[in-house]
PQR file with spaces between the fields and no chain letter, atoms N, CA, C, O and H, PARSE charges and radii, in Angstrom:
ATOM       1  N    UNK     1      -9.999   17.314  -24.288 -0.4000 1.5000
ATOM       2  CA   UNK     1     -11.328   17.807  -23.991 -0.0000 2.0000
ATOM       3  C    UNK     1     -11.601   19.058  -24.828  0.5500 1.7000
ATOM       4  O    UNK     1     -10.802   19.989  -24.934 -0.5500 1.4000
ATOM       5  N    UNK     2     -12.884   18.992  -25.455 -0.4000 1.5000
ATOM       6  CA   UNK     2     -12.756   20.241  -26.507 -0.0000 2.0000
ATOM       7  C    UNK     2     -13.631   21.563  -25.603  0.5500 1.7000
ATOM       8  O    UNK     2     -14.246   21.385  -24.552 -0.5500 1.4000
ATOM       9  H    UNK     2     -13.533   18.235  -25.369  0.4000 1.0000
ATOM      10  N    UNK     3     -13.531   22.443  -26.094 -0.4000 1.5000
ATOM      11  CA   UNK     3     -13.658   23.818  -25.305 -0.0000 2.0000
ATOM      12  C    UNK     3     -15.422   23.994  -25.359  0.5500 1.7000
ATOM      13  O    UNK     3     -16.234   23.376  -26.048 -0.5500 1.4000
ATOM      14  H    UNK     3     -13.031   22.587  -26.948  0.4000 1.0000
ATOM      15  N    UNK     4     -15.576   24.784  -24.628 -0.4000 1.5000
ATOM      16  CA   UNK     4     -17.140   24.682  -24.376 -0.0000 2.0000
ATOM      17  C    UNK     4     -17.550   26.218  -24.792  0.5500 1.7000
ATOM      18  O    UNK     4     -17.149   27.374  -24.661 -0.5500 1.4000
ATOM      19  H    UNK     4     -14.916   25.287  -24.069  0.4000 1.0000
ATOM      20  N    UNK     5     -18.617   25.456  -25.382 -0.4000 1.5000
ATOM      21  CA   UNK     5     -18.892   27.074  -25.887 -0.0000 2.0000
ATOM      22  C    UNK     5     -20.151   28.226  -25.336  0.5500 1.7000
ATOM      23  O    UNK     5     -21.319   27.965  -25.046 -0.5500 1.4000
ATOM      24  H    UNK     5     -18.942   24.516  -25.488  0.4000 1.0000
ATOM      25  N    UNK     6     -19.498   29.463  -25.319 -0.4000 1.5000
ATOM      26  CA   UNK     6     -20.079   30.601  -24.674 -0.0000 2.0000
ATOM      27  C    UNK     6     -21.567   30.283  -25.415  0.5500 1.7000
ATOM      28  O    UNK     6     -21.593   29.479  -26.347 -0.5500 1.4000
ATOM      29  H    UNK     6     -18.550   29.675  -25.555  0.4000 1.0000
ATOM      30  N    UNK     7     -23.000   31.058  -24.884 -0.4000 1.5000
ATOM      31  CA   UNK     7     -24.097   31.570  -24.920 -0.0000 2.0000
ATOM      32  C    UNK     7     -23.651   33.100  -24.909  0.5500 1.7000
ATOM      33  O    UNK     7     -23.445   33.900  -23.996 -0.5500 1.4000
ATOM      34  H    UNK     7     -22.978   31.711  -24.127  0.4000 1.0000
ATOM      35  N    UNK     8     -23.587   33.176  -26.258 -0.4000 1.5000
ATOM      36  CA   UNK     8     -23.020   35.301  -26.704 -0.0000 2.0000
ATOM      37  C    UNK     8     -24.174   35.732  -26.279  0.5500 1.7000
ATOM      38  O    UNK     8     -24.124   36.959  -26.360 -0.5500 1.4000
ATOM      39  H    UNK     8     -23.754   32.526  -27.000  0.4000 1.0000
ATOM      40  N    UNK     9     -25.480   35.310  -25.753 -0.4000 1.5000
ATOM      41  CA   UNK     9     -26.199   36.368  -25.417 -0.0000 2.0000
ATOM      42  C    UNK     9     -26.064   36.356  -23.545  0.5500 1.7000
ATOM      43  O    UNK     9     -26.309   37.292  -22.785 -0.5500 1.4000
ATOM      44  H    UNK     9     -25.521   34.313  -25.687  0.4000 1.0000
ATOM      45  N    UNK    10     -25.782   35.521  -23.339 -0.4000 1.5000
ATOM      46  CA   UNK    10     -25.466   35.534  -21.656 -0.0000 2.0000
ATOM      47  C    UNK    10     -24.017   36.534  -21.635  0.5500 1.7000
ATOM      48  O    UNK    10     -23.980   37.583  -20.991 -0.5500 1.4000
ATOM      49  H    UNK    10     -25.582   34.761  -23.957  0.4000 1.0000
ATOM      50  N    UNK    11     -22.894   36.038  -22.419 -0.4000 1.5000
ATOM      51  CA   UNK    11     -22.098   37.127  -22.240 -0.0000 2.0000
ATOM      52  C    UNK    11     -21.746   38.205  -22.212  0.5500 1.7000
ATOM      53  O    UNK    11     -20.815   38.761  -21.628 -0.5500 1.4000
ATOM      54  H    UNK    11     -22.923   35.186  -22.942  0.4000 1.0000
ATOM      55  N    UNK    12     -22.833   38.682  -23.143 -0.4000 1.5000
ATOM      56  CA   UNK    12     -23.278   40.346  -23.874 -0.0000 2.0000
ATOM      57  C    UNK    12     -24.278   41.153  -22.287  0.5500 1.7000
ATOM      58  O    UNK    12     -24.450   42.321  -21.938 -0.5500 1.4000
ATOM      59  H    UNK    12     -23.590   38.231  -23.617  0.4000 1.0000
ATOM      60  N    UNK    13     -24.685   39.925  -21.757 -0.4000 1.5000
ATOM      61  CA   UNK    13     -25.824   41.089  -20.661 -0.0000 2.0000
ATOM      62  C    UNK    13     -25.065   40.891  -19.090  0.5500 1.7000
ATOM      63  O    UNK    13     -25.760   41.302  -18.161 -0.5500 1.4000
ATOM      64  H    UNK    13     -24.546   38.977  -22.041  0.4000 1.0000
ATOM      65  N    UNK    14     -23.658   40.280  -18.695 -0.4000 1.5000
ATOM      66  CA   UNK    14     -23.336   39.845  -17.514 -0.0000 2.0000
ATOM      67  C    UNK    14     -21.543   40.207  -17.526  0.5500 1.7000
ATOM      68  O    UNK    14     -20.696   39.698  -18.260 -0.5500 1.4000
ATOM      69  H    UNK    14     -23.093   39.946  -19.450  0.4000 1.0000
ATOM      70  N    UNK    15     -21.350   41.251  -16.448 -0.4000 1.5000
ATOM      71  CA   UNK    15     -20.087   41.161  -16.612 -0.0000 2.0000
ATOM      72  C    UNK    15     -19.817   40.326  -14.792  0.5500 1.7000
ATOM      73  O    UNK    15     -20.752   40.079  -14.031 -0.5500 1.4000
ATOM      74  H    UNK    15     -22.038   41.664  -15.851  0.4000 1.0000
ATOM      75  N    UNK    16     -18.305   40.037  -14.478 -0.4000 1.5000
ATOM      76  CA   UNK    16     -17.924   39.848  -13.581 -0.0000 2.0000
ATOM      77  C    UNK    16     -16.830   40.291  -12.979  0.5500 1.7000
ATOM      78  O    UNK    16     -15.732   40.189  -13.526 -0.5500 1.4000
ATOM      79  H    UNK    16     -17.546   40.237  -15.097  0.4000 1.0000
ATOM      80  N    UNK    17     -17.007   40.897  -11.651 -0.4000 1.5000
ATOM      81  CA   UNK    17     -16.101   41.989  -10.460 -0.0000 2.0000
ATOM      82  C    UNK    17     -14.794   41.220  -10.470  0.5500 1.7000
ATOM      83  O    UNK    17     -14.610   40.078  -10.891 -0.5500 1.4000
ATOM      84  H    UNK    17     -17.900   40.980  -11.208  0.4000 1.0000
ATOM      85  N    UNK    18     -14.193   41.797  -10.095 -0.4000 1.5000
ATOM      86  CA   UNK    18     -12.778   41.608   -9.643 -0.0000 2.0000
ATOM      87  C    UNK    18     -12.321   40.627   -8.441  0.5500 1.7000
ATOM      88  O    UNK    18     -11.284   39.987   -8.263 -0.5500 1.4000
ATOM      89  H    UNK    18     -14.343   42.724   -9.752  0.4000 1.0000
ATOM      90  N    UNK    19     -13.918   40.812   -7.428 -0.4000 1.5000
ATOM      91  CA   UNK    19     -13.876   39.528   -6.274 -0.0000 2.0000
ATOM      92  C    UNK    19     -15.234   38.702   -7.227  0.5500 1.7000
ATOM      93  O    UNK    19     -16.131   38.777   -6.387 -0.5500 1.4000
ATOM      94  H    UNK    19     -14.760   41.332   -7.573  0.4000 1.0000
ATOM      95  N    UNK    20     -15.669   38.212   -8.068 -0.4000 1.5000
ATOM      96  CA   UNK    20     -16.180   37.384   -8.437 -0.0000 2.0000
ATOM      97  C    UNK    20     -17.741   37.662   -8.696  0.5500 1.7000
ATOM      98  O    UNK    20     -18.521   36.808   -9.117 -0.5500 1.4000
ATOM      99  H    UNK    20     -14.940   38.151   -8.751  0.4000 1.0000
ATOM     100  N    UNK    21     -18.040   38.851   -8.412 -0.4000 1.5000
ATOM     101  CA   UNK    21     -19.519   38.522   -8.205 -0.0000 2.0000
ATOM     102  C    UNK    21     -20.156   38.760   -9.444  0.5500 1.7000
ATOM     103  O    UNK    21     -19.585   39.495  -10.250 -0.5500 1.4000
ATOM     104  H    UNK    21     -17.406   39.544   -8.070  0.4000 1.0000
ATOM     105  N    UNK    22     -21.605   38.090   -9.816 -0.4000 1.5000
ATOM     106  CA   UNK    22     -21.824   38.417  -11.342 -0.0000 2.0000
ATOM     107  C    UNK    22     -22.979   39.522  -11.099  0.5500 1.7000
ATOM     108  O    UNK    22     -23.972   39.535  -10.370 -0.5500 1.4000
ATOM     109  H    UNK    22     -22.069   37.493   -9.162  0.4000 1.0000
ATOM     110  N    UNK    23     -22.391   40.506  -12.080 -0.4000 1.5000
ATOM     111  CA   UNK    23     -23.362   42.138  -11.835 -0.0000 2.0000
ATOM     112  C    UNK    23     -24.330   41.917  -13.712  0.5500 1.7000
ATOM     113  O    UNK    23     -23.847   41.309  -14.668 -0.5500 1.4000
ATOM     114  H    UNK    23     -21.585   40.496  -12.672  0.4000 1.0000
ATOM     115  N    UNK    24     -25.389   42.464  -13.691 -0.4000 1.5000
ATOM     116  CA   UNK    24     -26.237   42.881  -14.543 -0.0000 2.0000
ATOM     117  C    UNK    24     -26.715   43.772  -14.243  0.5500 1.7000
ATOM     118  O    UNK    24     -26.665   44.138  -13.069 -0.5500 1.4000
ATOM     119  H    UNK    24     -25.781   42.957  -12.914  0.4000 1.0000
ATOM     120  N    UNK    25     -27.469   44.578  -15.342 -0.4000 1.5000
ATOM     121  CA   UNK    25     -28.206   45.874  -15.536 -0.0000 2.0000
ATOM     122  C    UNK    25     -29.888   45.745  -15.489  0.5500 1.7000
ATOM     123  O    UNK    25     -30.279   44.662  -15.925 -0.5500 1.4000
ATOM     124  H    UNK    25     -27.510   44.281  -16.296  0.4000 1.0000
ATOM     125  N    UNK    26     -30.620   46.377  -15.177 -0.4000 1.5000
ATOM     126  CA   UNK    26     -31.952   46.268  -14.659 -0.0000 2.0000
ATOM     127  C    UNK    26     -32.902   46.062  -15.896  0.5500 1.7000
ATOM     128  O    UNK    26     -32.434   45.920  -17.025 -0.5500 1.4000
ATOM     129  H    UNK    26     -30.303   47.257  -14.823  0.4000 1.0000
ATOM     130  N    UNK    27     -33.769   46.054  -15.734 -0.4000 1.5000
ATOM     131  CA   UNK    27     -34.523   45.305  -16.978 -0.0000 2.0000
ATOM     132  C    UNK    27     -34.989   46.533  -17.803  0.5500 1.7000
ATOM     133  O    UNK    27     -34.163   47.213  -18.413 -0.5500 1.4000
ATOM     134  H    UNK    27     -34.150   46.169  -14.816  0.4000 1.0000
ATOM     135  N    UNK    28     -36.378   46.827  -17.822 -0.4000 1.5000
ATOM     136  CA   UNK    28     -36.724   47.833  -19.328 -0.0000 2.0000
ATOM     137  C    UNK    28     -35.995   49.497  -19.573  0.5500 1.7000
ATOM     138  O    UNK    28     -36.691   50.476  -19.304 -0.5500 1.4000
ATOM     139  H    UNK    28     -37.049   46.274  -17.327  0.4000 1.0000
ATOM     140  N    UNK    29     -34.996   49.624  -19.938 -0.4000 1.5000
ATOM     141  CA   UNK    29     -34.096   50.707  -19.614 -0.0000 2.0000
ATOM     142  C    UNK    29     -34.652   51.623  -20.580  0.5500 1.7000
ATOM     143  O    UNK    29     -35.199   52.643  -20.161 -0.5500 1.4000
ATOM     144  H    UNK    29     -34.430   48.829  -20.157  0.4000 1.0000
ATOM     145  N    UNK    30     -34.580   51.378  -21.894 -0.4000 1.5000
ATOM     146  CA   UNK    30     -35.456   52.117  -23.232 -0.0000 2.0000
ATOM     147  C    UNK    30     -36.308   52.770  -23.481  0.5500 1.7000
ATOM     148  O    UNK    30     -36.238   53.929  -23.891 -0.5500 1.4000
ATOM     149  H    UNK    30     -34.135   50.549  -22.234  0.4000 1.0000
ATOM     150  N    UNK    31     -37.513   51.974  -23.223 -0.4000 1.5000
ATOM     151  CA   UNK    31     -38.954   51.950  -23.944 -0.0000 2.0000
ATOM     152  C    UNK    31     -39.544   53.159  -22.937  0.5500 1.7000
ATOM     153  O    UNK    31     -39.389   53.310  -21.725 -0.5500 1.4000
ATOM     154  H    UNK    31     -37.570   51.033  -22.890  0.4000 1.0000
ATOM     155  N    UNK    32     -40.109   53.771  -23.689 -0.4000 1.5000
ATOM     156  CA   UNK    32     -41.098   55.603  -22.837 -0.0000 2.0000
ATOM     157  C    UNK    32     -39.927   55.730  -21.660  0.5500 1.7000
ATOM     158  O    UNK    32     -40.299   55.464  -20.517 -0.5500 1.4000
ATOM     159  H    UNK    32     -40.235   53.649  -24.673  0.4000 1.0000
ATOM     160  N    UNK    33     -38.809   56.042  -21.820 -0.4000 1.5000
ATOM     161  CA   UNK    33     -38.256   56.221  -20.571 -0.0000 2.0000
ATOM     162  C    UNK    33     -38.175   57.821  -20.521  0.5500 1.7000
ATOM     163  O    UNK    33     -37.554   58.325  -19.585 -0.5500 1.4000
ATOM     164  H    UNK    33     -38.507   56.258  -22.749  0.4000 1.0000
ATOM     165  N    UNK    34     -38.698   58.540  -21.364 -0.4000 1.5000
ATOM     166  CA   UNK    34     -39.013   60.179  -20.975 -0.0000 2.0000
ATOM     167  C    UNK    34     -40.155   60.351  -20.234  0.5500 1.7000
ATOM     168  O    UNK    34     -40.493   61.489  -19.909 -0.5500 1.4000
ATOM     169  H    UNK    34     -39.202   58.130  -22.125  0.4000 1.0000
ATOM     170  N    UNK    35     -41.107   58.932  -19.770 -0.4000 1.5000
ATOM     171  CA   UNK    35     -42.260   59.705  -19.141 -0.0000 2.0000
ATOM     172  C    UNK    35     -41.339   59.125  -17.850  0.5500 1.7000
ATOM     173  O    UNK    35     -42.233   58.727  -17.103 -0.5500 1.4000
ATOM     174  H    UNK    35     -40.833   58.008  -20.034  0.4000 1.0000
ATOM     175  N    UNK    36     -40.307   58.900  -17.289 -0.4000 1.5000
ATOM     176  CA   UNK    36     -39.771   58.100  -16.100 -0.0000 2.0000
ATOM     177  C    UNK    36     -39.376   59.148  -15.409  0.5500 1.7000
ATOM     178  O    UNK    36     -39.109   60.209  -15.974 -0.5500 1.4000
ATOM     179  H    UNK    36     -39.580   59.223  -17.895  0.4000 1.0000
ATOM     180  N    UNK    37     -39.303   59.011  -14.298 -0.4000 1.5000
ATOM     181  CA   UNK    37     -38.781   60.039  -12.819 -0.0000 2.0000
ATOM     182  C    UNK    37     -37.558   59.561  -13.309  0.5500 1.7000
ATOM     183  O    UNK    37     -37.314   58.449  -13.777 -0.5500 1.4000
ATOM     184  H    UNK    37     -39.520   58.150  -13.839  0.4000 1.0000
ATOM     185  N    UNK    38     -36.306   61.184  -13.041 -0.4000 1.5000
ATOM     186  CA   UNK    38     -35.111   61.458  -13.149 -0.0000 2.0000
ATOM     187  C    UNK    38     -34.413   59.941  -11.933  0.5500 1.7000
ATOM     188  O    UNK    38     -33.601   59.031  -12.102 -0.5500 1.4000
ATOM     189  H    UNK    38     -36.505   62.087  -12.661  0.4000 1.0000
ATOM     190  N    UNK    39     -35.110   60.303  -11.009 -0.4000 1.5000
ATOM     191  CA   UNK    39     -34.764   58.840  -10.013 -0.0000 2.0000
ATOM     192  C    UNK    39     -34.466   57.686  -10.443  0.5500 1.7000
ATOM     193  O    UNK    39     -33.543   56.922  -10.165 -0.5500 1.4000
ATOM     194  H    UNK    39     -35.770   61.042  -10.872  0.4000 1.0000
ATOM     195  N    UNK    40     -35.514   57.606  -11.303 -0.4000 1.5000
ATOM     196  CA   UNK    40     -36.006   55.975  -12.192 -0.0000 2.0000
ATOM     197  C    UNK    40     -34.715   55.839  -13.132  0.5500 1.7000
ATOM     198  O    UNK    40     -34.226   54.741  -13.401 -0.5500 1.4000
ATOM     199  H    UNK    40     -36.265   58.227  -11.529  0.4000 1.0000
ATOM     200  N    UNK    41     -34.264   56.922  -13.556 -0.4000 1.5000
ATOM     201  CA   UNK    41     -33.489   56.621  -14.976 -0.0000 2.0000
ATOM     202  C    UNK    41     -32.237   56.732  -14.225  0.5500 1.7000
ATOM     203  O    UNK    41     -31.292   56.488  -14.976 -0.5500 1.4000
ATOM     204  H    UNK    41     -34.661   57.813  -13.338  0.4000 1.0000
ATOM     205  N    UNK    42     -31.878   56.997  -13.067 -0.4000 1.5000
ATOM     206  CA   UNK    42     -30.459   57.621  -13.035 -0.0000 2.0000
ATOM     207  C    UNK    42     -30.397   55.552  -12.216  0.5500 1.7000
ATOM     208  O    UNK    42     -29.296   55.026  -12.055 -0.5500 1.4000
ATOM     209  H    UNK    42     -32.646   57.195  -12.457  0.4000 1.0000
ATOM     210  N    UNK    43     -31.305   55.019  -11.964 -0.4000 1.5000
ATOM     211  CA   UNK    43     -31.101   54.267  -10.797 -0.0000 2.0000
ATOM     212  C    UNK    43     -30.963   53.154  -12.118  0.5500 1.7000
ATOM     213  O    UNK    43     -30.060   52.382  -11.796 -0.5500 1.4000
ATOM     214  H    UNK    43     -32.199   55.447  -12.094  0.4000 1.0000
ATOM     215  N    UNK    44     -31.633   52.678  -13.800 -0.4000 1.5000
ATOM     216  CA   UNK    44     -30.934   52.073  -14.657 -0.0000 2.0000
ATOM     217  C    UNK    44     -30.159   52.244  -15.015  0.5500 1.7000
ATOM     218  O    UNK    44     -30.111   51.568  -16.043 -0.5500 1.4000
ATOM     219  H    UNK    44     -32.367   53.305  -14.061  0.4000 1.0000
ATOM     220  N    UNK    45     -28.677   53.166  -14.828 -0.4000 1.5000
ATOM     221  CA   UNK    45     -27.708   52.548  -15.163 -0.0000 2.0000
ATOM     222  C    UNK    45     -26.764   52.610  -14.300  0.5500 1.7000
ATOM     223  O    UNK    45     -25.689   53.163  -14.532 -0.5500 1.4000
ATOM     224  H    UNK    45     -28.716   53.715  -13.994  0.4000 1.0000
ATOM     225  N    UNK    46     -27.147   51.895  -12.909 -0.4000 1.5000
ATOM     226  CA   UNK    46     -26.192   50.522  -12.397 -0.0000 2.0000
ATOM     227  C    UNK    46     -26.427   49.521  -12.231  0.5500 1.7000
ATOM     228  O    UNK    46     -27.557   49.031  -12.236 -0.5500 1.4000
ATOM     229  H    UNK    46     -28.021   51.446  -12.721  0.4000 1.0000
ATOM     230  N    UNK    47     -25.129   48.831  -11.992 -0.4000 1.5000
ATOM     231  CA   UNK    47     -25.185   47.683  -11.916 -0.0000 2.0000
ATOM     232  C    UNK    47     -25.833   46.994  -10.556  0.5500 1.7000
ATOM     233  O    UNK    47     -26.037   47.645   -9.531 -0.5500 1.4000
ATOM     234  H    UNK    47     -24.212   49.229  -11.988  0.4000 1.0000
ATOM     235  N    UNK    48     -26.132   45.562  -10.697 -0.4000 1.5000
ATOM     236  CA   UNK    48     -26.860   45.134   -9.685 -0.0000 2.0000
ATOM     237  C    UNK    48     -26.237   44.129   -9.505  0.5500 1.7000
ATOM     238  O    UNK    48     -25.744   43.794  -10.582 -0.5500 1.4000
ATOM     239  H    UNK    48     -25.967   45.033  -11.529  0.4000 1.0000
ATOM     240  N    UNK    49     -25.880   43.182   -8.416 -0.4000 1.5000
ATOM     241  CA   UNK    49     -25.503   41.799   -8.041 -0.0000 2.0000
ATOM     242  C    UNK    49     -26.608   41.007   -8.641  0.5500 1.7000
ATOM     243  O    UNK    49     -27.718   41.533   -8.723 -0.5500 1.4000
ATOM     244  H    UNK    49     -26.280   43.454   -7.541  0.4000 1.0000
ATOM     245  N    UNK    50     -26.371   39.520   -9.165 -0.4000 1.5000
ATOM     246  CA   UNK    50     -26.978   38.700   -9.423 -0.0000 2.0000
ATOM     247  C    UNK    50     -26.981   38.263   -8.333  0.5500 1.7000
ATOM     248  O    UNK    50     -25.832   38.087   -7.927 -0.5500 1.4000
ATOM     249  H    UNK    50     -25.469   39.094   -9.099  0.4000 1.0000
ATOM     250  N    UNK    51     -28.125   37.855   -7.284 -0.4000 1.5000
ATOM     251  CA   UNK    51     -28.266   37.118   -5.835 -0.0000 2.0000
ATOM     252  C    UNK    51     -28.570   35.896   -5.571  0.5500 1.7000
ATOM     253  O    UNK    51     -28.079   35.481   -4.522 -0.5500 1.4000
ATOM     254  H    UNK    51     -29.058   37.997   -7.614  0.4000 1.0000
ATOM     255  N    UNK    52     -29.450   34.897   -6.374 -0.4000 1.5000
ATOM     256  CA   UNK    52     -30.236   33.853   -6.474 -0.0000 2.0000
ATOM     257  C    UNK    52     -28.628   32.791   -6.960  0.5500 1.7000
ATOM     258  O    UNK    52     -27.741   33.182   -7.719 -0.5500 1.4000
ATOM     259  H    UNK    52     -29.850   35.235   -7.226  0.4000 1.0000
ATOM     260  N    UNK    53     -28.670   31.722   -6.396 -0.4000 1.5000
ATOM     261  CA   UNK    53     -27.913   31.089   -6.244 -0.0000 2.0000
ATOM     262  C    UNK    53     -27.707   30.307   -7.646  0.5500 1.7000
ATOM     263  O    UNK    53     -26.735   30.078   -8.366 -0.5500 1.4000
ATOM     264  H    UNK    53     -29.391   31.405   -5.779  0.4000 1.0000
ATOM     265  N    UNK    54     -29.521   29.913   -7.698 -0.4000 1.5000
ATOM     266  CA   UNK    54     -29.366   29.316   -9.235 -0.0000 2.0000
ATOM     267  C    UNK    54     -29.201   29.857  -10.004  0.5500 1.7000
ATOM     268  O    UNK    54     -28.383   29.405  -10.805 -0.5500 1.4000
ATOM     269  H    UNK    54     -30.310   30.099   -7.113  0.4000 1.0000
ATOM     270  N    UNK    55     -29.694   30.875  -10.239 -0.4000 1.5000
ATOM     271  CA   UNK    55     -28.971   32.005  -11.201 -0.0000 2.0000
ATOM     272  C    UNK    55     -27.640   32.245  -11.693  0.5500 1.7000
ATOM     273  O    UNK    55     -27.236   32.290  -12.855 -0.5500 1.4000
ATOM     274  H    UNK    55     -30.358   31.243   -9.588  0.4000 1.0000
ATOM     275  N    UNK    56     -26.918   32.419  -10.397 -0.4000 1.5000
ATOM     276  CA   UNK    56     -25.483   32.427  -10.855 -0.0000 2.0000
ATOM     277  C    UNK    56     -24.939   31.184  -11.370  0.5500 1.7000
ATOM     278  O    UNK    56     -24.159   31.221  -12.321 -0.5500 1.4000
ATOM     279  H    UNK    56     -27.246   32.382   -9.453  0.4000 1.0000
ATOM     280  N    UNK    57     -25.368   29.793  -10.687 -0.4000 1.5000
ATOM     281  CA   UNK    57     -24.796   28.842  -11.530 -0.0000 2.0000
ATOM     282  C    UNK    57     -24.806   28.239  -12.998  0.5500 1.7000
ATOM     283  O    UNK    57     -23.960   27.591  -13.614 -0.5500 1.4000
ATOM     284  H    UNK    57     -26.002   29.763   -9.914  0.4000 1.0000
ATOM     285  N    UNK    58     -26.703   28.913  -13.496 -0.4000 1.5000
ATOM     286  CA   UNK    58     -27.110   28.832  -14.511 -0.0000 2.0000
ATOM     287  C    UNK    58     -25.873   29.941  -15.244  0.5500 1.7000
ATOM     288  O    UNK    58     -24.995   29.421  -15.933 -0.5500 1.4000
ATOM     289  H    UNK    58     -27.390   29.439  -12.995  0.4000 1.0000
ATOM     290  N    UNK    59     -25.877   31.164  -15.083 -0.4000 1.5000
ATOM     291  CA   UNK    59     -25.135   31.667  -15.510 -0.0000 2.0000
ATOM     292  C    UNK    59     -23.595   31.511  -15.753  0.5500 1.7000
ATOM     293  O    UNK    59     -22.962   32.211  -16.543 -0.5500 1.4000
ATOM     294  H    UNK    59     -26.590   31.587  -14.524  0.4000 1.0000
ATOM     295  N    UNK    60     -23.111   30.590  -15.044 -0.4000 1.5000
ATOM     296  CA   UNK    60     -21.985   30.479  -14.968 -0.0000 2.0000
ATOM     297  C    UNK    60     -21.510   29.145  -15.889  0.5500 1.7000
ATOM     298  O    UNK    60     -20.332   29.014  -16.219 -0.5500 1.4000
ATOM     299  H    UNK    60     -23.626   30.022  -14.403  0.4000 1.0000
ATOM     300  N    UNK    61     -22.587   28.136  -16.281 -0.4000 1.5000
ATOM     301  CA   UNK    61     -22.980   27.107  -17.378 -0.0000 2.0000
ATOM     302  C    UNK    61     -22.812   27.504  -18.704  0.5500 1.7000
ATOM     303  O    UNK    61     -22.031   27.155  -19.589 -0.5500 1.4000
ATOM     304  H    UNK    61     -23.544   28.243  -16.013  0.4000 1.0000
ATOM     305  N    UNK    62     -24.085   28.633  -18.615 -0.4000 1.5000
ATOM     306  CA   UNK    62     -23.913   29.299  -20.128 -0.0000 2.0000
ATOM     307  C    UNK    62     -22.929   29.741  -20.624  0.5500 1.7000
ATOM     308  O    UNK    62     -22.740   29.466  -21.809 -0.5500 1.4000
ATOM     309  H    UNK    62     -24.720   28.916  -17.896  0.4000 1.0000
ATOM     310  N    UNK    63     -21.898   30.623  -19.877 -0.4000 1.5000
ATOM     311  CA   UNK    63     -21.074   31.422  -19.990 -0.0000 2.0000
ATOM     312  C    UNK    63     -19.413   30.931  -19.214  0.5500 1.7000
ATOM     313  O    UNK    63     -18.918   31.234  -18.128 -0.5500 1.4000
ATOM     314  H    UNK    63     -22.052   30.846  -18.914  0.4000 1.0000
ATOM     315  N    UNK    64     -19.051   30.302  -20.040 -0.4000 1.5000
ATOM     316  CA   UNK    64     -18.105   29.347  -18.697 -0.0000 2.0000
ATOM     317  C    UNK    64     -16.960   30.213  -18.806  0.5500 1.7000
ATOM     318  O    UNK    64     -16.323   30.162  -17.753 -0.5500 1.4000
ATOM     319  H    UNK    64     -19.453   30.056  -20.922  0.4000 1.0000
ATOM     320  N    UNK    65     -16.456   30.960  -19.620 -0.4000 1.5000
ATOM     321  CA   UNK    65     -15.290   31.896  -19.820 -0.0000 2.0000
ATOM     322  C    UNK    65     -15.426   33.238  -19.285  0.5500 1.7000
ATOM     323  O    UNK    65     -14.473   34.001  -19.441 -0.5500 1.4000
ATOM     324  H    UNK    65     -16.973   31.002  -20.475  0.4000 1.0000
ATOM     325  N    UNK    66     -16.464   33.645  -18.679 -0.4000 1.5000
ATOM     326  CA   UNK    66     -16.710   34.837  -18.321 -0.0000 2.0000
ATOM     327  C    UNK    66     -16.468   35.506  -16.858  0.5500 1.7000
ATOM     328  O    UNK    66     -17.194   35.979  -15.983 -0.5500 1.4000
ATOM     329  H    UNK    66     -17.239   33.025  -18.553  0.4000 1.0000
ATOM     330  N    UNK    67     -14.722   35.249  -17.090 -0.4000 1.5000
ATOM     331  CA   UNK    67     -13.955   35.929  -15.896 -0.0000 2.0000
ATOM     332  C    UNK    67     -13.719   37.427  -16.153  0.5500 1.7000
ATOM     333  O    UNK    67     -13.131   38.112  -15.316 -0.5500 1.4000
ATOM     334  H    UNK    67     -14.133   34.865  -17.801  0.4000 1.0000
């Protein structure tokens, strides 16, 4: 059976915990983020659970090596 291959851009935006769960980072982190409340910016950079069921499986399709 030949090996299946990663989606490098699913792998590049999704890591996965130690008990399994798949975490990503919040969406527009960049763009005018000096006009953003100190709140706003400190709260993009963590991580978030992926929750949606299909989601994770979609994700877990694209990205089949991403233990």
């Amino acid at each position: 059976m030949p090996k299946i291959k990663t989606h490098k851009a699913t792998a590049k935006r999704f890591r996965v915990t130690s008990t399994g769960k798949i975490m990503r980072l919040k969406g527009p982190r960049s763009h005018l983020r000096r006009n953003k409340a100190k709140r706003v910016r400190r709260l993009f950079d963590r991580n978030i659970e992926v929750e949606a069921k299909g989601a994770r499986e979609r994700i877990a399709r694209l990205a089949p090596y991403l233990k």
